[in-house]
PLY file of the C-alpha trace (Angstrom):
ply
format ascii 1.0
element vertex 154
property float x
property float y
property float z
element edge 153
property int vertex1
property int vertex2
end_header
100.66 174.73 50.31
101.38 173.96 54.34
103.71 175.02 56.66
105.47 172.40 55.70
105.98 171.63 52.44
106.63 175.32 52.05
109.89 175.00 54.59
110.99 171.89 52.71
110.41 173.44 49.30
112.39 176.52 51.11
115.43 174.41 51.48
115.11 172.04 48.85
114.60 175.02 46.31
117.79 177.12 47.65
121.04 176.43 45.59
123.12 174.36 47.59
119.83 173.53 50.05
120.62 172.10 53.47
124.15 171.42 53.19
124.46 175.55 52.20
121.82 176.92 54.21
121.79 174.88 57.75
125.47 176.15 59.06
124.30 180.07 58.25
120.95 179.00 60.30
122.99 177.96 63.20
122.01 173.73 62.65
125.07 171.55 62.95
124.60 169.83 59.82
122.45 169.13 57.04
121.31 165.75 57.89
119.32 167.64 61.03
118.25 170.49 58.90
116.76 167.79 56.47
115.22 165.90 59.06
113.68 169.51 60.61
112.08 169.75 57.26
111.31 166.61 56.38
107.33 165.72 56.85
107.73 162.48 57.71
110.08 162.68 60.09
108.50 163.58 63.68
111.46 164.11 65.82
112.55 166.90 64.56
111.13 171.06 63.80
112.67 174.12 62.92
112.11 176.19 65.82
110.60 179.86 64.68
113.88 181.23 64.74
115.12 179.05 62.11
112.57 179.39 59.83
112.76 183.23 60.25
116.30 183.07 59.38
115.38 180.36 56.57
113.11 183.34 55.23
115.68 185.97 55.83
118.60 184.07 53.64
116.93 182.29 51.19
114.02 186.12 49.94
111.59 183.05 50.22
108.88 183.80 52.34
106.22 180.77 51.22
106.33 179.84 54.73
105.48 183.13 56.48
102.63 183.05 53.41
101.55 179.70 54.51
100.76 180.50 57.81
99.38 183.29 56.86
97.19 181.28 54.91
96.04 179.11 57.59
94.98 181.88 59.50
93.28 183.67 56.84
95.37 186.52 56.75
97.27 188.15 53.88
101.50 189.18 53.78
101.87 192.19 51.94
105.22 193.73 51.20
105.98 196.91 53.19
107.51 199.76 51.11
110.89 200.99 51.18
111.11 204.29 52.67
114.22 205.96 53.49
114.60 207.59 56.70
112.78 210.98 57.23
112.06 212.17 61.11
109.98 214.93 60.15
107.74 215.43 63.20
105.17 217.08 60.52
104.97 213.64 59.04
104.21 211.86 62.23
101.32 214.70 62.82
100.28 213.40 59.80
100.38 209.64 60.26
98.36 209.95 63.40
96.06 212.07 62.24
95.22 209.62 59.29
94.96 206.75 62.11
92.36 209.00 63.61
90.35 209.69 60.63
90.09 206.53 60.12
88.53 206.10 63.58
86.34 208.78 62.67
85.32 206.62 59.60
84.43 203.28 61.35
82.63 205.14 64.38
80.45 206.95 61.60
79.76 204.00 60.06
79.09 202.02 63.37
76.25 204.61 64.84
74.85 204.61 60.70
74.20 200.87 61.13
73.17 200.70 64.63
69.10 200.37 63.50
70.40 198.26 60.92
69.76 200.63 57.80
71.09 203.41 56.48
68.98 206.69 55.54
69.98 209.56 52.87
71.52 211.49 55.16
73.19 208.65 57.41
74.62 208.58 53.56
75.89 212.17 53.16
76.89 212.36 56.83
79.46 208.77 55.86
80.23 210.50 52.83
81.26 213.79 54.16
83.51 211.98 56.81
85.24 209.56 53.60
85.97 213.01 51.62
88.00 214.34 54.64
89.70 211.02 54.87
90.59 211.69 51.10
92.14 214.83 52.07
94.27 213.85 54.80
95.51 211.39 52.95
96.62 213.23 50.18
98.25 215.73 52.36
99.92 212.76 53.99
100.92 211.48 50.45
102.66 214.73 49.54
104.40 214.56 52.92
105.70 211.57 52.35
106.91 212.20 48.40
108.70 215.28 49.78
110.50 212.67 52.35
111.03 210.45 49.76
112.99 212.75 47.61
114.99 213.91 50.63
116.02 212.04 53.01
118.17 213.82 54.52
115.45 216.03 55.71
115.62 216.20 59.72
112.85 218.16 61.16
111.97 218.34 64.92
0 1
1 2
2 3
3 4
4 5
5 6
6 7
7 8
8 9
9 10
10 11
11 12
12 13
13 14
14 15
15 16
16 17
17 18
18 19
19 20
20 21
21 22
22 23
23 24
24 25
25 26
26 27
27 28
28 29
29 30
30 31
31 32
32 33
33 34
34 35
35 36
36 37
37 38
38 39
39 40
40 41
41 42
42 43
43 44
44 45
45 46
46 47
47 48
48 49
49 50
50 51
51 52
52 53
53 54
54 55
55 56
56 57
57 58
58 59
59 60
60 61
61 62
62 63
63 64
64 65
65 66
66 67
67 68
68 69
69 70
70 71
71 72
72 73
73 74
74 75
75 76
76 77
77 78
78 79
79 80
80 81
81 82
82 83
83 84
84 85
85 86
86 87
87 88
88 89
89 90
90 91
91 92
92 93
93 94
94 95
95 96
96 97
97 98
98 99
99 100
100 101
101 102
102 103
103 104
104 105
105 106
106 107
107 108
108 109
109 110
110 111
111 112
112 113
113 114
114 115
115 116
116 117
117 118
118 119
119 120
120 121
121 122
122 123
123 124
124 125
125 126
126 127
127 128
128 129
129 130
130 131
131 132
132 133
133 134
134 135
135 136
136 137
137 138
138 139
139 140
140 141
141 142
142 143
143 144
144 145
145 146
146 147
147 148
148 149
149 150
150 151
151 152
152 153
């Protein structure tokens, strides 16, 4: 689906559709909303903001994944995580992001000749395993977050 048919779809799909949803977007009326949406008409667009507010009101994100689409990217959902400012858990989250640097830069000097030797293969392995354990501490960091939030830590 395009950009397009997956704004009209949007609106058309929302109970009420453009007469409900185009005041709460900030459009005058629904005849401009339809127009906006309509993919014949070529007068009109919803601006970015509207269709980010589209998204926002209606939980219908098929444009967002359309575009997404068209770039060959992926949307994923983000997880709910209540609020934690443990400074321990920020440690941890940077840590990962530099573990993972230490994974790609591994692997980037292993395939610099193009092949990879036995111990190019334990060296990439031995750098993956500590990956694994940072990220399991960080996992346990965040579970203890998770169940409580309240936690404040500087």
């Amino acid at each position: 689906m395009n950009i397009t048919d997956a704004a009209y779809n949007t609106v058309r799909d929302y109970p009420g559709g453009s007469a409900s949803l185009a005041p709460r977007i900030g459009i005058k009326s629904p005849a401009v909303l339809n127009s906006k949406i309509n993919p014949n008409t070529e007068t009109h667009h919803l601006t970015l903001a509207e269709a980010s507010k589209l998204m926002a009101l209606t939980g219908d994100f098929r444009i967002l994944h359309a575009l997404a689409v068209e770039h060959e990217k992926v949307v994923i959902d983000l997880p709910e995580i209540p609020e934690c400012r443990d400074m321990e858990l920020t440690d941890k989250v940077l840590c990962v992001g530099m573990k993972g640097g230490d994974v790609m830069s591994v692997f980037r000097e292993i395939m610099a000749d193009g092949r990879i030797t036995s111990g190019e293969v334990r060296d990439m392995s031995r750098v993956i395993q500590q990956m694994h354990i940072v990220l399991a501490e960080l996992n346990k960091q965040i579970q203890v977050c998770i169940e409580a939030p309240e936690t404040e830590k500087a």
